[in-house]
N, C-alpha and C positions, 0 to 999 in steps of 0.2 A: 504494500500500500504506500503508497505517495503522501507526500507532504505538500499544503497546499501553497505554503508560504518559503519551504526551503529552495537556497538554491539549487542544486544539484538536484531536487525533484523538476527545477524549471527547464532544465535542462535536457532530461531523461524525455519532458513531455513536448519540446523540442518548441518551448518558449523563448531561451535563450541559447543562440548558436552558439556551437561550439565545435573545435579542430578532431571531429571524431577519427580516431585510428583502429576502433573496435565495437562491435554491437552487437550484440545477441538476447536473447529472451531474458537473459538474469542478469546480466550485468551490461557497464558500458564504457569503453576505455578513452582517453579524450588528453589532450596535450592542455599541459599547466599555462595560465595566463600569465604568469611569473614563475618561468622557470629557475631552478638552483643547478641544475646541469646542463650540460647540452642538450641532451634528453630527458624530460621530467616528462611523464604521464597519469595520469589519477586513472585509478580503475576502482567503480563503485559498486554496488551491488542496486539491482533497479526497487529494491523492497528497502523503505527507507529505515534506519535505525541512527542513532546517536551514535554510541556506546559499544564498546566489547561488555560492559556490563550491564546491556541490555536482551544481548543476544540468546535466545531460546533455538529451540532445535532447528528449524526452518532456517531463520537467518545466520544459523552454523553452516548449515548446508549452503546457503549462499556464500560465505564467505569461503568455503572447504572450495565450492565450488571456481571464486575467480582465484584463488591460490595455485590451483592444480592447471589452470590459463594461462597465468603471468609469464611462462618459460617460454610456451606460444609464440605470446603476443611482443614478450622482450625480444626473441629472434628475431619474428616479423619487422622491429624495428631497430636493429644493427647495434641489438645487445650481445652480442655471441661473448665477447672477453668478459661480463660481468655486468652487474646490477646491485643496484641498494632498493630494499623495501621499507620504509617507513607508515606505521600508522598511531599517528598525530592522538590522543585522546585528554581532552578537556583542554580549558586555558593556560593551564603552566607548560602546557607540552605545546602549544602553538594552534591547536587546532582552532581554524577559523570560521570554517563551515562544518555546520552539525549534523552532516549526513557523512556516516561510515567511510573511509576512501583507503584506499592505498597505495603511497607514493612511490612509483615506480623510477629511479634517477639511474643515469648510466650517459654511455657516450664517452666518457671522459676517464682520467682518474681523478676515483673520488678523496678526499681526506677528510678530515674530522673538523 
């Protein structure tokens, strides 16, 4: 279920465009407006959640489900030497939007 006010649900309901590099029934993969790599990607899950501590069996499942994607989707875009996954939860850790995401970074070498 969607959110009517989030972003990333505006997105998903293709309110607000976005640089899609991925799409399917559950999830939807999409290039950062403010990248930190040369390649930054956000892959969300289309069933809105906050939180990993909100997550019940279904949206485990979605989440299992773009994890088990992301090796896919990283080749598909000239991740082959590596990748960093980041997910961001609540405001001390950065997170700015409140729908679930996973930051996909590569391209480059990354450092700390």
């Amino acid at each position: 279920m969607l959110d009517k006010d989030c972003l990333f649900c505006k997105i998903i309901r293709g309110e607000i465009p976005s640089a899609k590099v991925y799409e399917d029934e559950k999830m939807l993969v999409f290039k950062d407006i403010e990248p930190k790599a040369k390649v930054h990607l956000l892959a969300i899950p289309k069933n809105h959640f906050k939180l990993l501590s909100e997550m019940d069996e279904d949206r485990a499942e979605d989440l299992k489900y773009i994890l088990k994607k992301i090796p896919q989707i990283a080749k598909e875009n000239g991740l082959e030497n590596g990748y960093r996954l980041i997910i961001n939860q609540g405001d001390d850790a950065g997170q700015t939007v409140f729908h679930l995401h996973v930051h996909i970074l590569g391209g480059e070498v990354l450092g700390w």
